[in-house]
C-alpha positions in Angstrom: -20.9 -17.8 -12.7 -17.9 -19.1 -10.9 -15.3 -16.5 -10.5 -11.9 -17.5 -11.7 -9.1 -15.0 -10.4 -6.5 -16.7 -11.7 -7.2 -15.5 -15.1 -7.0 -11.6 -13.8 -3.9 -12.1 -11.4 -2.1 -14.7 -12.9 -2.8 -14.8 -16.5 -0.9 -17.3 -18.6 -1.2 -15.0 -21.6 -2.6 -11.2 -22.4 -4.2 -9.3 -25.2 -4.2 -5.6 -25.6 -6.8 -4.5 -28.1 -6.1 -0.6 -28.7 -3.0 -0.2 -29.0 -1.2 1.8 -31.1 2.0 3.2 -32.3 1.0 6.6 -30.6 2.7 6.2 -27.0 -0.3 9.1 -25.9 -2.9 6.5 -26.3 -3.8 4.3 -22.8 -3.0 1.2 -25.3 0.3 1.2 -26.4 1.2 2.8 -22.5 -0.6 -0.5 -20.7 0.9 -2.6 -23.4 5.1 -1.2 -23.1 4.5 -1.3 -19.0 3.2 -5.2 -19.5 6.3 -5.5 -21.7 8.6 -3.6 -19.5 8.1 -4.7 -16.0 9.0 -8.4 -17.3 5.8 -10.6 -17.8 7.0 -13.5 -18.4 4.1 -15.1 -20.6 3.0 -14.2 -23.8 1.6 -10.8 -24.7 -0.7 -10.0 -28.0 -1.2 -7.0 -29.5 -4.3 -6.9 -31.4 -4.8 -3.6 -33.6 -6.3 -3.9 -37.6 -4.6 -1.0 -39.0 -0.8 -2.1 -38.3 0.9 -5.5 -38.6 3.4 -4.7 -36.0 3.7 -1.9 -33.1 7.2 -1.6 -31.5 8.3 -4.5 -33.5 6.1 -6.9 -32.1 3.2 -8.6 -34.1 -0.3 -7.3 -34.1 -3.2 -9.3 -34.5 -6.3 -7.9 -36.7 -8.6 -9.5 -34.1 -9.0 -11.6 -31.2 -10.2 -14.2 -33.5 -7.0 -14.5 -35.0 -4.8 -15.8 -31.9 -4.6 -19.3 -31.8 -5.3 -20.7 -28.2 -7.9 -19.2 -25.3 -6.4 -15.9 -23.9 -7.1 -15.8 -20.3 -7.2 -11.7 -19.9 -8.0 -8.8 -22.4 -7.8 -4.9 -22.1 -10.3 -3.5 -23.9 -8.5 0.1 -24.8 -11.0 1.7 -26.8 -13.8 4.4 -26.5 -17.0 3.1 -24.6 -19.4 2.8 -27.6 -16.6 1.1 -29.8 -16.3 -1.7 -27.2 -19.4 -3.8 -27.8 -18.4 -5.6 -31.1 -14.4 -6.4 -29.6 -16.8 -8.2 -26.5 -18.9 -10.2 -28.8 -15.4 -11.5 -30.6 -13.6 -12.2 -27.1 -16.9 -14.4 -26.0 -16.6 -16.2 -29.4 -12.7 -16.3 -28.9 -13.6 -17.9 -25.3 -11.9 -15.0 -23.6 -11.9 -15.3 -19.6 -11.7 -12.0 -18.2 -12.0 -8.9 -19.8 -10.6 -5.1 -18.4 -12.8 -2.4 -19.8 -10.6 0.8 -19.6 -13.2 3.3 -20.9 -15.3 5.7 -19.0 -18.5 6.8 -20.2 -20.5 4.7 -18.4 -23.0 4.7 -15.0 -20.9 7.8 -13.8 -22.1 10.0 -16.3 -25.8 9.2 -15.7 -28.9 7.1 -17.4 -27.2 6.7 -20.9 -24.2 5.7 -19.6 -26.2 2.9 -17.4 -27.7 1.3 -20.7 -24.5 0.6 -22.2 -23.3 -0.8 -19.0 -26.3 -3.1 -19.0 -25.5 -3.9 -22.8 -21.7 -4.7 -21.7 -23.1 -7.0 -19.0 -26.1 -8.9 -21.1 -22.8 -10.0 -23.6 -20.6 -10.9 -20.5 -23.2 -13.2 -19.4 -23.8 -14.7 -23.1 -20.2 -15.8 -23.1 -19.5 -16.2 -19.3 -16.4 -13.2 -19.4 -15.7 -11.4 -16.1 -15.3 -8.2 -16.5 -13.1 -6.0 -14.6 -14.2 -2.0 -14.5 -15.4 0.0 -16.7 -13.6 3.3 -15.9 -10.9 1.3 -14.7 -7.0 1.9 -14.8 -6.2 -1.8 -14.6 -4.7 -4.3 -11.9 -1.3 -5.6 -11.9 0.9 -8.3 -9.8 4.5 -7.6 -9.3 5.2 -10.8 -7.6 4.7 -11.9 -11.2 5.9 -9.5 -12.9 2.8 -8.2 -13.8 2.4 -4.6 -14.3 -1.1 -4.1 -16.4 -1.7 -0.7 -15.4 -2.6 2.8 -17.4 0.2 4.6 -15.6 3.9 3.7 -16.0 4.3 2.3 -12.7 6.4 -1.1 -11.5 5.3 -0.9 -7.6 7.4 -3.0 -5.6 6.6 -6.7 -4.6 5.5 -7.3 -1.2 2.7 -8.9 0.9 -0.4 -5.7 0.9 -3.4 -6.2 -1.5 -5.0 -3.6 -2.7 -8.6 -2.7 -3.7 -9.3 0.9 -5.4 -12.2 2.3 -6.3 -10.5 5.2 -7.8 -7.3 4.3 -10.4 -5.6 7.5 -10.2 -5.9 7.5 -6.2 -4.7 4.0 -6.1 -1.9 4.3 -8.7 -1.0 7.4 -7.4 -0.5 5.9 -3.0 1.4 2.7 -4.9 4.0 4.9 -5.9 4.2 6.8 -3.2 4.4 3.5 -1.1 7.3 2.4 -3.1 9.3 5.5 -2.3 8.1 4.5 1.6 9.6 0.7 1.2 6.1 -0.4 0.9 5.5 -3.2 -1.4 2.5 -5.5 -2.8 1.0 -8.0 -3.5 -1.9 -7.7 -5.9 -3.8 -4.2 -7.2 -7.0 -3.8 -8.8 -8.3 -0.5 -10.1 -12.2 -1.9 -9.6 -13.7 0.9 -11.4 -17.4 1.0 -11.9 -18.0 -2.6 -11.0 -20.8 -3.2 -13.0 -19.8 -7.5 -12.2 -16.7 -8.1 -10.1 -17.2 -5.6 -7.0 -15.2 -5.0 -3.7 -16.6 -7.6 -1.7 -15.6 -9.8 -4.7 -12.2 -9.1 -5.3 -11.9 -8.7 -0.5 -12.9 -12.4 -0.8 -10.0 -13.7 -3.2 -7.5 -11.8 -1.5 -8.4 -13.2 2.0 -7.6 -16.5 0.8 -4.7 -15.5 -1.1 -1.4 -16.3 0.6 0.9 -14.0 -0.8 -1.1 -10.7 0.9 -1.1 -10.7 4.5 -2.7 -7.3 4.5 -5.2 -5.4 2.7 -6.2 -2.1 1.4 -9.1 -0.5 0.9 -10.3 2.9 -1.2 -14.1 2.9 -0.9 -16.8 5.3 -2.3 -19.5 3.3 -2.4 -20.8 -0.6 -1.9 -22.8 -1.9 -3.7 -23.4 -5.3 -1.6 -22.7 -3.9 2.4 -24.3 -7.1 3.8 -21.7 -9.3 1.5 -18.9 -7.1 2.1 -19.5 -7.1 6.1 -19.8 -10.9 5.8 -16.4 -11.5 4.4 -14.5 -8.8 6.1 -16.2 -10.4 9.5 -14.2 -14.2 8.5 -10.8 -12.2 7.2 -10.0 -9.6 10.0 -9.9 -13.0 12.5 -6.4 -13.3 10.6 -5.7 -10.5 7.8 -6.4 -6.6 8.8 -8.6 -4.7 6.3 -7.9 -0.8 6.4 -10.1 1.2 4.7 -10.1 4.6 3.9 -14.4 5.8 3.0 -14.5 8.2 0.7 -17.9 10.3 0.3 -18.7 10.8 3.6 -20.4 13.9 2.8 -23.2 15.1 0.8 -20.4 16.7 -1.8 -18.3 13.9 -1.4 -21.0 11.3 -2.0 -21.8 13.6 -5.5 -18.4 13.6 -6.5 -18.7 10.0 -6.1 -21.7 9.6 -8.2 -20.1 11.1 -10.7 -16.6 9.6 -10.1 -17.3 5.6 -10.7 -20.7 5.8 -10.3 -21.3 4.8 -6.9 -24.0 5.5 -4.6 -21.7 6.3 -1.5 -24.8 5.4 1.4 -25.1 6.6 4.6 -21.4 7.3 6.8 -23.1 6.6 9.7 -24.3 2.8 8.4 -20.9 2.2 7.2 -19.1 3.3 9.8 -21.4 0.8 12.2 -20.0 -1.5 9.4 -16.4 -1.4 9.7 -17.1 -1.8 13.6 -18.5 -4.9 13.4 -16.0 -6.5 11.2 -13.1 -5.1 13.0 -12.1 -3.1 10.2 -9.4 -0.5 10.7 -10.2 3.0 9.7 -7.6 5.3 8.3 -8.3 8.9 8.8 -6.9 10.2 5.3 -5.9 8.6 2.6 -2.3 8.9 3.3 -2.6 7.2 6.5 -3.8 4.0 4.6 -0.3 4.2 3.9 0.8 4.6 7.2 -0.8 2.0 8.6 -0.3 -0.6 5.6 3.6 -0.2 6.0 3.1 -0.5 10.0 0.7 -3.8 9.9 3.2 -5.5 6.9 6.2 -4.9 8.5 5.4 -5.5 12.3 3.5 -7.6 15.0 1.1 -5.5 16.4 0.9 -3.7 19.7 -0.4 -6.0 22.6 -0.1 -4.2 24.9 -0.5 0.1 25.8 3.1 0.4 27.5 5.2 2.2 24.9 8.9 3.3 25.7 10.4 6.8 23.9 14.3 6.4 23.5 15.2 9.9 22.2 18.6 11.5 20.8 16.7 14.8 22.7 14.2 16.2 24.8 11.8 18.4 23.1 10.9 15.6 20.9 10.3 12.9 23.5 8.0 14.8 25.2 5.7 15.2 22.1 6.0 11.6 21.6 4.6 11.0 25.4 1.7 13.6 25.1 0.7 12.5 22.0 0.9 8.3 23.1 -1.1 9.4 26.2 -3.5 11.3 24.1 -4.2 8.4 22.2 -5.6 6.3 25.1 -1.3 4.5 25.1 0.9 4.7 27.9 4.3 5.9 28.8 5.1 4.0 31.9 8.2 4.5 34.6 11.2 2.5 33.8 12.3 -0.6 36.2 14.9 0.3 38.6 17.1 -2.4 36.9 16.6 -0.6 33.5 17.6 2.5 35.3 21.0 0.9 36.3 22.1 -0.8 33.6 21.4 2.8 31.6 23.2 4.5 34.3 26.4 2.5 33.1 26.5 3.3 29.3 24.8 7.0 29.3 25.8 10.2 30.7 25.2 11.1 34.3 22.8 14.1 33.2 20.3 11.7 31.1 16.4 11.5 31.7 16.6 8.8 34.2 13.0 8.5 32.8 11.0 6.8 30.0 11.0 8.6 28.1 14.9 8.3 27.1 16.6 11.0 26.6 20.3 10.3 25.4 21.1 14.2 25.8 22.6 13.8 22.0 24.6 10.6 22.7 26.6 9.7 19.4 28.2 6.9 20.5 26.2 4.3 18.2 27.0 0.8 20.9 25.5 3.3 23.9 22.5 3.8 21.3 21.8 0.3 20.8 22.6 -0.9 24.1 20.0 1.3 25.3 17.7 0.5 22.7 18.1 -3.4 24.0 17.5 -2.2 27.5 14.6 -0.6 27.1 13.5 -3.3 24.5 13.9 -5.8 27.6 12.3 -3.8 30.3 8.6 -5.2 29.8 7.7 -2.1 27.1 5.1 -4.0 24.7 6.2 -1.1 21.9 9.2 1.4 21.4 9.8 4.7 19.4 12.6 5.4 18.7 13.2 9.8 17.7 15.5 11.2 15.9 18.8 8.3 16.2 18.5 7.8 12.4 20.3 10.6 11.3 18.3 11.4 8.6 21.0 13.5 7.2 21.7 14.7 3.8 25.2 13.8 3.5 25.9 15.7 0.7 25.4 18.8 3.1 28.6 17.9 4.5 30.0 19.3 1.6 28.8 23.0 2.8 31.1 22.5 5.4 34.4 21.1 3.1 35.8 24.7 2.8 35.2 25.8 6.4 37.3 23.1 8.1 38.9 22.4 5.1 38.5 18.7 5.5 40.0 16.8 2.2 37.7 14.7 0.4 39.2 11.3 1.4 38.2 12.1 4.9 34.9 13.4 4.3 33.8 10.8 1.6 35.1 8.0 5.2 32.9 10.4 7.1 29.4 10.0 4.9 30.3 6.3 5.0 30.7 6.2 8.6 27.4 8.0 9.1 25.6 5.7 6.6 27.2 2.1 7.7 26.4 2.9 11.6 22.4 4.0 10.5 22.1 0.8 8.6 23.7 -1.5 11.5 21.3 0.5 14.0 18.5 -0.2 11.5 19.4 -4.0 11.1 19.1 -4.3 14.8 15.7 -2.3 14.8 14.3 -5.3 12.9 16.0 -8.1 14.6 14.6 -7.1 17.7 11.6 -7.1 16.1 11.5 -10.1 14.4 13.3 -11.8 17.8 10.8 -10.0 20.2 7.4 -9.8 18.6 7.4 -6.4 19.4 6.8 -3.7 16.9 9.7 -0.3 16.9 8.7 2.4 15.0 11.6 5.1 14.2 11.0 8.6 13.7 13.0 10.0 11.4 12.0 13.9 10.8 13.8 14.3 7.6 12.7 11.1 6.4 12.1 12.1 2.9 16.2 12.0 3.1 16.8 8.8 5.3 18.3 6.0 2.6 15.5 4.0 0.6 17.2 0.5 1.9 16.3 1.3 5.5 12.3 2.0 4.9 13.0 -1.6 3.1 13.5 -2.9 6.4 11.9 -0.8 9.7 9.0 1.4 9.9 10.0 4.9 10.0 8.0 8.3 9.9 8.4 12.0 10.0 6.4 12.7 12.9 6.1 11.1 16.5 2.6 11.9 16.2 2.1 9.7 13.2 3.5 7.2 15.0 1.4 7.2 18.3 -1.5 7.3 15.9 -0.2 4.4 14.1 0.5 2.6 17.3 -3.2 3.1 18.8 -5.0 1.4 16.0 -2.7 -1.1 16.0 -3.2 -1.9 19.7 -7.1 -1.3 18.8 -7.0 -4.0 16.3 -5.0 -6.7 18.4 -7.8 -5.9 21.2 -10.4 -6.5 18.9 -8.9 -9.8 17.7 -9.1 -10.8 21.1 -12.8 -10.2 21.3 -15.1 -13.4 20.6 
């Protein structure tokens, strides 16, 4: 059968069958985030007992929409499903998401009704997405068909999970980041569409430029390796494995059912396609908002422009320790430094602006070191970071009035977000990637993770910068 993801990513209309007026049931909650992240097309409840849920219409059965509906969610307990997929097949249904567990991960009973889901799919030609799935959604469409009541940010990062409450759970946490996607799939138990599957599509969809993996188990390697091998030539593919050990590979089993196979294989895997491993599952994060914000590192020579010292030299251990380099600075750069900083700075890379506040001193160094033949730069601690409310501590002390201190907290935020415009400009200009380390970053302003790369430790970043340079090295390779 010919896959058809248009149907699952882009579907011209939806049906929820499940759903009811208890907003504690998976149905009605996939249904109201369909309806309230915007979907443009039409949606169909479909539920005997009511005539309308939430005020909208509710169909008895599939049968009785008029028209082919190109996706269903199947909301209902897995040995209640079977009839519902006999009536999409008659109905001519496309793609089906089975949202019940109860299946393969629970053992040999579980693997006969998976066989029976898959013997009607067939019949009727439906895809089916899952079981044990928590759905996919496309917020470049507007379309949010998850199980939790999450709208993630659009952007250009597909993303492939094995596990819907990991995956759910990292796109929110990405939005927070100023990470934003593309397409999601909860995959489930894959019992038809599988990983390699749903890798494919997305290397040959244009709005994801990167992609995401969470991966217990394969159950195609050869396929998989196959298509990674023709996307990594022009898309990166970061993977975090999953059940690496004989615990984690049980969990698995019982997880979503897969058989997690040997590390060591896999690992030999990801190797040959050029895959980029993430360490733990938050660095798939880390990496995703690196590789979809920034060109990657071409080179090893990194400069460290610094507000201070203790900092900077962190930065510089960790960079070496990661096989990077922190090389001298050109006498020229030395000069034109000499002019604009101190007489007491580092003189060094890395730079220390011995807690510089002038902000046109910050920047001009920033350029100079940008121009100096660096193929990277991070840049520690000049976003302030700052709660500015904390300024308020301080009102009573020096008895500053309000007017002043509300032009203050301005001040602050105007000169971080003209620092961070020209972060990315240089970027985009130089083809060069910065990466800002912010160590209060939880408080640094959503609008400027939008734009840069910024994280809470300089070690995160010379991590982030090493596979990067890893991966451009490997692109090079025939």
């Amino acid at each position: 059968m010919k896959l058809d993801f248009s149907s699952i990513f882009t579907p011209k209309n939806v049906a929820v069958i499940g759903v009811s007026p208890n907003f504690m049931k998976w149905g009605a909650i996939i249904a109201a985030n369909i309806f309230i992240g915007g979907y443009k097309e039409k949606l169909f409840l479909v539920n005997p007992r009511h005539k309308r849920i939430y005020g909208i219409r509710s169909f008895p059965s599939i049968k009785d929409i008029r028209g082919t509906i190109d996706l269903v969610y199947v909301a209902l307990p897995s040995k209640k499903i079977f009839n519902v997929l006999e009536e999409c097949g008659e109905a001519g249904v496309k793609s089906c998401v089975v949202i019940a567990g109860g299946f393969s991960e629970i053992g040999s009973d579980g693997r006969d009704l998976e066989r029976d889901v898959l013997k009607i799919a067939n019949k009727y030609k439906i895809q089916i997405i899952g079981p044990n799935t928590m759905g996919i959604c496309n917020p470049r469409h507007n379309f949010y068909g998850l199980m939790p009541p999450i709208n993630p940010m659009p952007g250009n990062i597909g993303f492939i999970s094995q596990s819907g409450n990991l995956g759910t759970q990292l796109m929110s946490l990405g939005e927070i980041q100023g990470i934003g996607f593309s397409k999601f799939v909860s995959s489930g138990n894959e019992i038809m569409l599988r990983t390699e599957d749903y890798l494919e599509y997305l290397g040959q969809d244009p709005d994801t430029e990167v992609i995401l993996c969470y991966i217990e188990g394969l159950r195609d390697g050869k396929k998989f390796l196959d298509v990674a091998k023709k996307i990594t030539p022009h898309k990166p593919i970061i993977v975090y494995k999953a059940g690496k050990t004989a615990a984690g590979s049980k969990a698995a089993q019982s997880h979503t059912g897969s058989v997690a196979g040997s590390w060591e294989i896999t690992k030999s895997m990801f190797r040959q396609a050029r895959i980029i491993e993430a360490g733990t599952s938050l660095e798939l994060l880390d990496l995703a908002k690196a590789f979809s914000k920034m060109p990657p590192l071409k080179g090893k020579r990194v400069g460290i422009l610094s507000w201070g010292g203790g900092w900077a030299v962190v930065c510089a251990d960790h960079l070496m320790q990661v096989g990077l380099e922190v090389p001298p600075l050109s006498k020229e750069a030395i000069e034109s430094l000499n002019k604009i900083l101190p007489p007491y700075w580092s003189k060094s890379n890395p730079i220390d602006l011995v807690g510089t506040l002038d902000r046109r001193n910050q920047l001009n160094s920033l350029r100079i070191l940008f121009e100096s033949g660096m193929d990277g730069i991070v840049v520690l601690g000049v976003l302030t970071g700052l709660a500015f409310e904390n300024f308020k501590k301080y009102q009573e002390i020096v008895n500053i009035p309000d007017a002043e201190l509300q032009a203050l907290i301005k001040e602050f935020e105007k000169t971080d977000m003209r620092f961070v415009k020209n972060i990315k400009k240089l970027v985009d200009i130089g083809h060069k990637p910065i990466v800002a380390v912010a160590l209060s970053s939880e408080e640094v302003q959503e609008e400027y993770k939008k734009q840069i790369v910024i994280y809470s430790q300089p070690e995160t970043a010379a991590n982030i910068l090493s596979k990067m340079y890893q991966y451009y090295q490997n692109k090079l390779k025939k």
